[in-house]
C-alpha positions in Angstrom: 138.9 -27.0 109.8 139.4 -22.8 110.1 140.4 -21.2 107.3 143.9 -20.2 108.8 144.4 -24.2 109.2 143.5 -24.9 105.3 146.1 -21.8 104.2 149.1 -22.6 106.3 148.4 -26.5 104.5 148.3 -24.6 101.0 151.4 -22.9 101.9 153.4 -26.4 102.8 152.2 -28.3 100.3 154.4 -27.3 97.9 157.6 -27.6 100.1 156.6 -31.2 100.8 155.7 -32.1 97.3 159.7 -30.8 96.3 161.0 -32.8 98.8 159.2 -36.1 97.7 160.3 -35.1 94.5 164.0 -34.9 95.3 163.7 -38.1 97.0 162.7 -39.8 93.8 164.7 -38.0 91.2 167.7 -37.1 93.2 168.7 -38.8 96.6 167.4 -42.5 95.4 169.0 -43.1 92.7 172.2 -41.7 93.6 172.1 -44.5 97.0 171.1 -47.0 94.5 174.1 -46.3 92.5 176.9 -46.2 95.3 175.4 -49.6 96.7 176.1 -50.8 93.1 179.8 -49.6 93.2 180.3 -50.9 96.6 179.4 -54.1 95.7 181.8 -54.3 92.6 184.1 -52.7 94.8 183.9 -55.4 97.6 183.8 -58.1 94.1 187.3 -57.1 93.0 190.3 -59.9 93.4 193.4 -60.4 91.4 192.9 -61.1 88.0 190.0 -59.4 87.4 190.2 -57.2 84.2 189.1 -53.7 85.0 188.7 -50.2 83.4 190.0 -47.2 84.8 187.8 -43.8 84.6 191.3 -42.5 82.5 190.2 -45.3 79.6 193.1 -47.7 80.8 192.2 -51.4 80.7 194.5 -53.6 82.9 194.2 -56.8 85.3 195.0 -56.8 88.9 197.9 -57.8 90.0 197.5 -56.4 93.9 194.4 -55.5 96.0 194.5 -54.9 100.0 191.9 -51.9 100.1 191.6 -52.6 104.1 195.5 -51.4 104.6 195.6 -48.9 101.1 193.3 -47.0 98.8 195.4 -48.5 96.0 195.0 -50.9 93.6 197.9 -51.9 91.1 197.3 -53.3 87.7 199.2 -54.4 84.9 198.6 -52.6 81.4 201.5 -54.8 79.2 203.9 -57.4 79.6 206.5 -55.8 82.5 204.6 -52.8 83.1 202.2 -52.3 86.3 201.1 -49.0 87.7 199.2 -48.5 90.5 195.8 -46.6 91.0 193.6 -45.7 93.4 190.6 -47.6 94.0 188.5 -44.3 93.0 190.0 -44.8 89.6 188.0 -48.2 88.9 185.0 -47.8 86.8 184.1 -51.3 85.5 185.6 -54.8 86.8 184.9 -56.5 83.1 185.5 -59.6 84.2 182.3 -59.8 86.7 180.8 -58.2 83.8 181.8 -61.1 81.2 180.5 -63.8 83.9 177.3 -61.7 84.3 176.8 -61.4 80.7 177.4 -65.4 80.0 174.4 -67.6 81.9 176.9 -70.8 80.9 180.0 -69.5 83.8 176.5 -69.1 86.2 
């Protein structure tokens, strides 16, 4: 190989060795993690017990995410608020069964 071959190589080989390192540190992960949400997302029904990014436990009450982006939950006896499904961070029921091999 010419020595203006091996230099334009040297020259991309850095630019090739960031983007393999953005694909491991940065971009796969980050997939990994919304195909994880999706899932729990697609997991949810009515009385699963869920926490809310905000801190607020509460158990579902109504779910239709194919005609709404909302979710309603109830926090106490008589009161129910609704959420959007962005708002969910952990379904603690799936969780609980996840957690206990006897409910497998």
């Amino acid at each position: 190989m010419s020595d203006s071959m091996m230099a334009s190589l040297y020259s991309y080989g850095p630019i090739v060795l960031m983007v393999i390192i953005f694909y491991f540190l940065l971009y796969r992960p980050q997939k990994k993690q919304q195909k994880q949400r999706n899932t729990m997302m697609d997991n949810l029904k009515v009385g699963h017990r869920i926490l809310t990014i905000g801190g607020i436990h509460g158990e579902i009450t109504y779910i239709d995410l194919e005609k709404s982006d909302f979710i309603r939950i109830r926090i106490a006896d008589n009161v129910e608020i609704k959420i959007s499904s962005a708002a969910v961070a952990r379904d603690l029921t799936q969780e609980k069964t996840n957690a206990n091999p006897a409910n497998k």
